[in-house]
Wavefront OBJ file of the C-alpha trace (Angstrom):
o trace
v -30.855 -24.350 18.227
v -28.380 -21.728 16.614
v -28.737 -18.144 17.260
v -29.059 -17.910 13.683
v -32.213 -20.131 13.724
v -33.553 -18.409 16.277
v -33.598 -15.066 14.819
v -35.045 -16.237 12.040
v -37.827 -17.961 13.879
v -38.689 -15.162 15.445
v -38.931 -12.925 12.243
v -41.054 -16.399 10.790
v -43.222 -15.871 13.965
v -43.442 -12.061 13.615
v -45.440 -12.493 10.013
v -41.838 -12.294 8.049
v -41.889 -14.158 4.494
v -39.627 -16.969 4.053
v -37.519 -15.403 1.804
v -36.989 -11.855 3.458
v -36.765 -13.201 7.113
v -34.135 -15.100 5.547
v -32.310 -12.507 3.857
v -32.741 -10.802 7.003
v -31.104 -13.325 8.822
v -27.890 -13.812 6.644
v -26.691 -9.701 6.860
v -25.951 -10.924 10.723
v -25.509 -14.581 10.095
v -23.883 -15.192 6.859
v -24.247 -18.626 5.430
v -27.393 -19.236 7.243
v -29.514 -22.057 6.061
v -32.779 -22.172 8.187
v -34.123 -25.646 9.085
v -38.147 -25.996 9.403
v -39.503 -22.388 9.903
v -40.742 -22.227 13.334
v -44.779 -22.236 12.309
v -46.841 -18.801 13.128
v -49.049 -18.552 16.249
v -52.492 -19.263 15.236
v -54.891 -16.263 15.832
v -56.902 -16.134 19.251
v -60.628 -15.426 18.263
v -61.525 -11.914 20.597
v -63.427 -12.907 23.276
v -67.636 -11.514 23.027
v -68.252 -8.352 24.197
v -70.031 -8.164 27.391
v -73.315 -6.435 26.873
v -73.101 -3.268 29.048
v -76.723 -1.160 30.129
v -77.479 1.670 27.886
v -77.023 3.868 30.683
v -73.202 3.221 30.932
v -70.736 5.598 28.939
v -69.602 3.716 26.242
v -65.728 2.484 26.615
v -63.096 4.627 25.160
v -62.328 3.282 21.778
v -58.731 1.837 21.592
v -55.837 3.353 19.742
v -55.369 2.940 15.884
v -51.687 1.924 15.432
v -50.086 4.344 13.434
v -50.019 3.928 9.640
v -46.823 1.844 8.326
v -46.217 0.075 11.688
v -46.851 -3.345 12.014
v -48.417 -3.700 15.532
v -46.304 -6.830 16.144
v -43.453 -4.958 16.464
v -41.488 -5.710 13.077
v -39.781 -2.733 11.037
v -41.957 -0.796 8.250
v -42.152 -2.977 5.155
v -38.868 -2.956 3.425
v -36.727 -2.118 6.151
v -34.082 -4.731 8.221
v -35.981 -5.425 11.662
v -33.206 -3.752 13.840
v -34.645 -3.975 16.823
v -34.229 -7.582 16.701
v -30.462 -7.990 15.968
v -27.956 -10.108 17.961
v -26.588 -8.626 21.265
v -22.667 -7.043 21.035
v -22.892 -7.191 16.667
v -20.153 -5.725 15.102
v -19.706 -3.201 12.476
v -17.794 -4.562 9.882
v -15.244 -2.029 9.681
v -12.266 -4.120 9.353
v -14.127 -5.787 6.155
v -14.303 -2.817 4.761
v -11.165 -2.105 5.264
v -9.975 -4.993 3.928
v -11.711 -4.253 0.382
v -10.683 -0.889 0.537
v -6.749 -2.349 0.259
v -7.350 -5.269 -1.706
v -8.885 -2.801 -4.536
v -6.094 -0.009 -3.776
v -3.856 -3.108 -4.509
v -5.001 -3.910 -7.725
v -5.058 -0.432 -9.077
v -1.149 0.318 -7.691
v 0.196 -3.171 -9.225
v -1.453 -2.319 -12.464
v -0.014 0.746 -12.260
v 3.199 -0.643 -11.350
v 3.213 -2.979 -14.276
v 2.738 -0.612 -16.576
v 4.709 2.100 -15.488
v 7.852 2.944 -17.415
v 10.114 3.608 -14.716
v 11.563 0.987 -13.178
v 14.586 2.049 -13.326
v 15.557 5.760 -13.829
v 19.085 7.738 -13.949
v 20.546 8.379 -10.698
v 20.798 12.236 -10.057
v 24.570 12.383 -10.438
v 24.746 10.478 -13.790
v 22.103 12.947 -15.020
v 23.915 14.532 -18.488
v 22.731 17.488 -20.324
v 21.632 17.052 -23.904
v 20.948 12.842 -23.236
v 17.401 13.388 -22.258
v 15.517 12.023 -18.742
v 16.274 8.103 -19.823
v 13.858 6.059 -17.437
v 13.202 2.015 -18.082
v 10.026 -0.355 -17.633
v 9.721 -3.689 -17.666
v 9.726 -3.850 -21.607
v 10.540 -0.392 -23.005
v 12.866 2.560 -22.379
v 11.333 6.346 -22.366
v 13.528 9.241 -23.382
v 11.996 12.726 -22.897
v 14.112 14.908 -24.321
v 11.598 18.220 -23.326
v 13.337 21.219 -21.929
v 16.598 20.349 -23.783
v 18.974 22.635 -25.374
v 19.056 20.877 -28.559
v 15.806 19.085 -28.174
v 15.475 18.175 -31.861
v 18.945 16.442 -32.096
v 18.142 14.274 -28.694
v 14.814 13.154 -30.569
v 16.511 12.143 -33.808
v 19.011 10.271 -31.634
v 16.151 8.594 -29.470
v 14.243 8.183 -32.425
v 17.169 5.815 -34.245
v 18.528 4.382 -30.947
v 15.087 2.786 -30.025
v 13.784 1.475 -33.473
v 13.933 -1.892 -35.128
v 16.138 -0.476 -38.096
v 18.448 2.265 -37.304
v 19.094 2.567 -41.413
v 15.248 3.266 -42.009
v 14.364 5.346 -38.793
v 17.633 7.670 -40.085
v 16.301 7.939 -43.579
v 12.435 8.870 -42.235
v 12.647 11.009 -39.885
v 11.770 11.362 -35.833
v 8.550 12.927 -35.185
v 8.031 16.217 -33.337
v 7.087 14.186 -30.552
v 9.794 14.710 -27.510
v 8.781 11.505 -25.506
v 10.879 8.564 -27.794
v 9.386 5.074 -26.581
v 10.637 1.797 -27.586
v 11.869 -1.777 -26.645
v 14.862 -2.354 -24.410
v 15.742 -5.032 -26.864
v 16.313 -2.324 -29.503
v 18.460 -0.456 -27.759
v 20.583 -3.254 -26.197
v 21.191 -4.425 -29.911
v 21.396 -0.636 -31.778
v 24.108 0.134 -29.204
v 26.114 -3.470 -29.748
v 25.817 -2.415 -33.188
v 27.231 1.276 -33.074
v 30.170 -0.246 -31.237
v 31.175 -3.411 -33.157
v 31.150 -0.708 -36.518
v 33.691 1.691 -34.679
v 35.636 -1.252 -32.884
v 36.540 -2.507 -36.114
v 39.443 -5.178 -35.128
v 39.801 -4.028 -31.492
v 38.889 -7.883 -30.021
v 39.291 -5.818 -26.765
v 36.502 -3.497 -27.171
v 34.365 -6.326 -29.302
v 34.098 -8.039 -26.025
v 33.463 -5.910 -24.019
v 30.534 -4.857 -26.335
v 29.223 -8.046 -26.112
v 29.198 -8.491 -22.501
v 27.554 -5.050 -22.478
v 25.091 -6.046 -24.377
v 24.218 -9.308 -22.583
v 24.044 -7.052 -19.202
v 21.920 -4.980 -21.203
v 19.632 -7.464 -22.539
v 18.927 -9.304 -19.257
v 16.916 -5.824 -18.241
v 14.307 -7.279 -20.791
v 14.192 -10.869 -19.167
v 13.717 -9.545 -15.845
v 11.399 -7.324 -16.947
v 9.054 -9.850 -19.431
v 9.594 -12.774 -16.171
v 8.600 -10.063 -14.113
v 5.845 -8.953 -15.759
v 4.187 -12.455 -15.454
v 4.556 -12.738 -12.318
v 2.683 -9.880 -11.864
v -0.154 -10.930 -13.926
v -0.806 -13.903 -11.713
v -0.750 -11.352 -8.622
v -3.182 -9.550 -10.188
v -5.624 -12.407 -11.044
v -5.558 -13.626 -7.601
v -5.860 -9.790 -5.961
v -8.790 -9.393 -8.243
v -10.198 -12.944 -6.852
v -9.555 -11.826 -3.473
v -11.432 -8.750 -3.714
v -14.185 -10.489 -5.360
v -14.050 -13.154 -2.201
v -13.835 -10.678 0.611
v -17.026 -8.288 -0.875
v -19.153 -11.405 -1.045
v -18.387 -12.446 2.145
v -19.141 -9.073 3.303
v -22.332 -8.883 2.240
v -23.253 -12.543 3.181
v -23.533 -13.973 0.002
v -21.888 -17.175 -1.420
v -19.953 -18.417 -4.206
v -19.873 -21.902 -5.438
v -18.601 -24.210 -3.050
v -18.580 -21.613 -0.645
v -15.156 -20.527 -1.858
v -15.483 -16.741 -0.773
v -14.113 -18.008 2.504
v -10.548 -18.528 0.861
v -10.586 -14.477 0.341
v -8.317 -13.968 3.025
v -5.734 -16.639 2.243
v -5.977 -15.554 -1.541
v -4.830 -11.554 -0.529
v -1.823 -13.465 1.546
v -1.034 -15.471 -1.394
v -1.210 -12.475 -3.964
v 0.249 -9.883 -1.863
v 3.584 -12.472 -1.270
v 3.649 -13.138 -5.348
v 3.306 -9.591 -6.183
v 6.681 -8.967 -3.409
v 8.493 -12.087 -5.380
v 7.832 -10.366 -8.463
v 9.479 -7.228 -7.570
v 12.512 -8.964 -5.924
v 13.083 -10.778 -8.928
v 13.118 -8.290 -10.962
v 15.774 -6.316 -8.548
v 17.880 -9.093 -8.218
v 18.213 -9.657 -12.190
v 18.050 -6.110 -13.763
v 21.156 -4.434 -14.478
v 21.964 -0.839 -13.984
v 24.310 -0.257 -16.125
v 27.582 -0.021 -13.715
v 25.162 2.377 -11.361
v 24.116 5.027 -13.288
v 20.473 3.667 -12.609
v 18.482 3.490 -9.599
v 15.159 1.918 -9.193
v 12.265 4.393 -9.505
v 8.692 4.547 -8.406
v 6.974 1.520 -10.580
v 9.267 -1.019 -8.105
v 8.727 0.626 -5.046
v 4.688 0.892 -6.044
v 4.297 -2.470 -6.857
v 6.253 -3.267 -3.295
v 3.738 -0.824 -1.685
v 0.715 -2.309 -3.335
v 1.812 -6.667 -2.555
v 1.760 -5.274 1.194
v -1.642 -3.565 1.245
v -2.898 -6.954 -0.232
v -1.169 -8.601 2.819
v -2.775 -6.154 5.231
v -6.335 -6.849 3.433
v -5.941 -10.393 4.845
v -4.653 -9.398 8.434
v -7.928 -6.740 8.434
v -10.322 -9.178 7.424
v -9.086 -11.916 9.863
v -8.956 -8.804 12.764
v -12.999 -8.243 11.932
v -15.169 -9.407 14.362
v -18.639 -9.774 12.006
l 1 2 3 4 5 6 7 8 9 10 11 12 13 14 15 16 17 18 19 20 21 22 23 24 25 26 27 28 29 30 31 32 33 34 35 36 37 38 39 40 41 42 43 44 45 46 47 48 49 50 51 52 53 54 55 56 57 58 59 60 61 62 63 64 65 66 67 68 69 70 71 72 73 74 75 76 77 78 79 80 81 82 83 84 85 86 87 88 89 90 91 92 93 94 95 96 97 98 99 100 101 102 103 104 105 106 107 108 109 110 111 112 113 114 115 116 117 118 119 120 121 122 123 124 125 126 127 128 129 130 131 132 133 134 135 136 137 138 139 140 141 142 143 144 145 146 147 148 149 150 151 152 153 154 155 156 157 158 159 160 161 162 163 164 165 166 167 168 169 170 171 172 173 174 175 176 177 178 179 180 181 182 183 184 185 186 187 188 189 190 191 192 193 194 195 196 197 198 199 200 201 202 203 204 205 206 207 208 209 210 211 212 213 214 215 216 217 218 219 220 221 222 223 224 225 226 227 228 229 230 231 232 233 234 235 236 237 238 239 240 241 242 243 244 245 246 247 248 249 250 251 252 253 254 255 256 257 258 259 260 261 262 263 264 265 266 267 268 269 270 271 272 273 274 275 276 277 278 279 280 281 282 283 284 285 286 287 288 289 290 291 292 293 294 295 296 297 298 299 300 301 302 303 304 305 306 307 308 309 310 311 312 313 314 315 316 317
């Protein structure tokens, strides 16, 4: 007999119902399934009081058990009989800990995929009047706030970033000083600007165009990465989903929160890839880029999922 059937007998034998001896059971044995209830002691009939002579002192009346106790022994109604768990349990601290990471996880590498700096301008390439240029995995940011001639690096944003140059010129930029828009744009409104004043320079024409390809493959590394870390998200979000029912003793069909551990592994290792593919095919425009926070907080959060796993397989519940 398992110590989980055991404990449950006993809570059976105690005056338990089925159903909350066995929920009982699975917080310190999860994915118990009891076999046949061990059946309750039948009740003893009190034996006949012995006539005693009238001029005895009548015995001293026994002790009412105290209201909400059950004089077996078991836990007020309600409660999880304590007093009757295994020897040496564990708290399940590590579990915990594990869906504390797992959830910090997903928040950081949706924060990470989202984020619009991926790469950002080195602090030495920094020029006065450009703007704070930063990239994300789709779209390039220039906040032109604080600058001399604020209005000018807005209208410059502003027709650098859109789909037609012509038409944003003839509008208008808005008063807005944060300019968002597709890397694509601005790969092509560039290659555009320079093939006009190249004129027949073949020299310069090519060297526009392999700027431009350099330029563009920013915005394949950033729409492969972004995939990538889609997937990593699904399976973080599974994972957290996995290790919280197993925590709490519960099950999925086909028992499948037991893969919880191995799916944080997996996750944390495809949200890594994702950043390192990403590093290894953006460009950075001859170094006056650096990576910025987004990489570096995905890289921080495809760890923590990998520590999740190594938590939960460290916990001792």
């Amino acid at each position: 007999m398992t110590d989980g059937q055991t404990y449950y007998d006993g809570l059976i034998a105690q005056g338990y119902p089925a159903d909350q001896a066995l929920g009982y059971t699975q917080q310190y044995y999860p994915g118990f399934t009891p076999a046949v209830a061990a059946p309750a002691p039948m009740p003893v009939a009190a034996p006949a009081p012995i006539p005693q002579p009238m001029a005895q002192p009548m015995a001293q009346p026994m002790a009412q058990p105290m209201m909400g106790i059950d004089p077996m022994g078991a836990a007020p109604m309600g409660m999880a009989p304590m007093a009757m768990a295994p020897a040496g349990e564990k708290k399940p601290i590590m579990a915990w800990a594990a869906v504390g990471c797992i959830v910090v996880a997903l928040l950081l590498t949706s924060i990470g995929l989202f984020g619009n700096s991926w790469l950002v301008v080195s602090d030495e390439n920094t020029e006065q009047g450009s703007g704070e240029v930063s990239l994300g995995l789709s779209n390039m940011v220039v906040d032109c706030s604080g600058e001399i001639q604020e209005q000018d690096c807005i209208d410059f944003a502003y027709v650098l970033l859109a789909d037609d140059m012509e038409k944003a010129a003839a509008e208008g930029a808005p008063n807005d000083p944060v300019v968002k828009g597709p890397i694509e744009n601005q790969c092509e409104n560039i290659y555009s600007i320079t093939i006009q004043l190249a004129g027949d320079d073949q020299t310069v024409r090519s060297e526009a165009g392999d700027d431009r390809e350099n330029c563009l493959s920013n915005d394949s590394a950033g729409n492969l990465t972004s995939i990538i870390l889609w997937i990593g998200i699904i399976g973080v979000l599974t994972s957290a989903v996995m290790l919280t029912v197993s925590l709490l003793g519960k099950q999925l069909p086909a028992n499948t929160q037991k893969y919880g551990r191995i799916s944080s592994f997996v996750s944390g290792g495809i949200i890594i890839v994702g950043a390192i593919i990403w590093l290894l095919m953006k460009y950075d425009f001859d170094g006056n880029f650096e990576s910025g926070s987004s990489f570096y907080t995905v890289i921080f959060a495809g760890v923590l999922a990998i520590i999740a796993g190594v938590l939960d397989i460290l916990d001792k519940r």
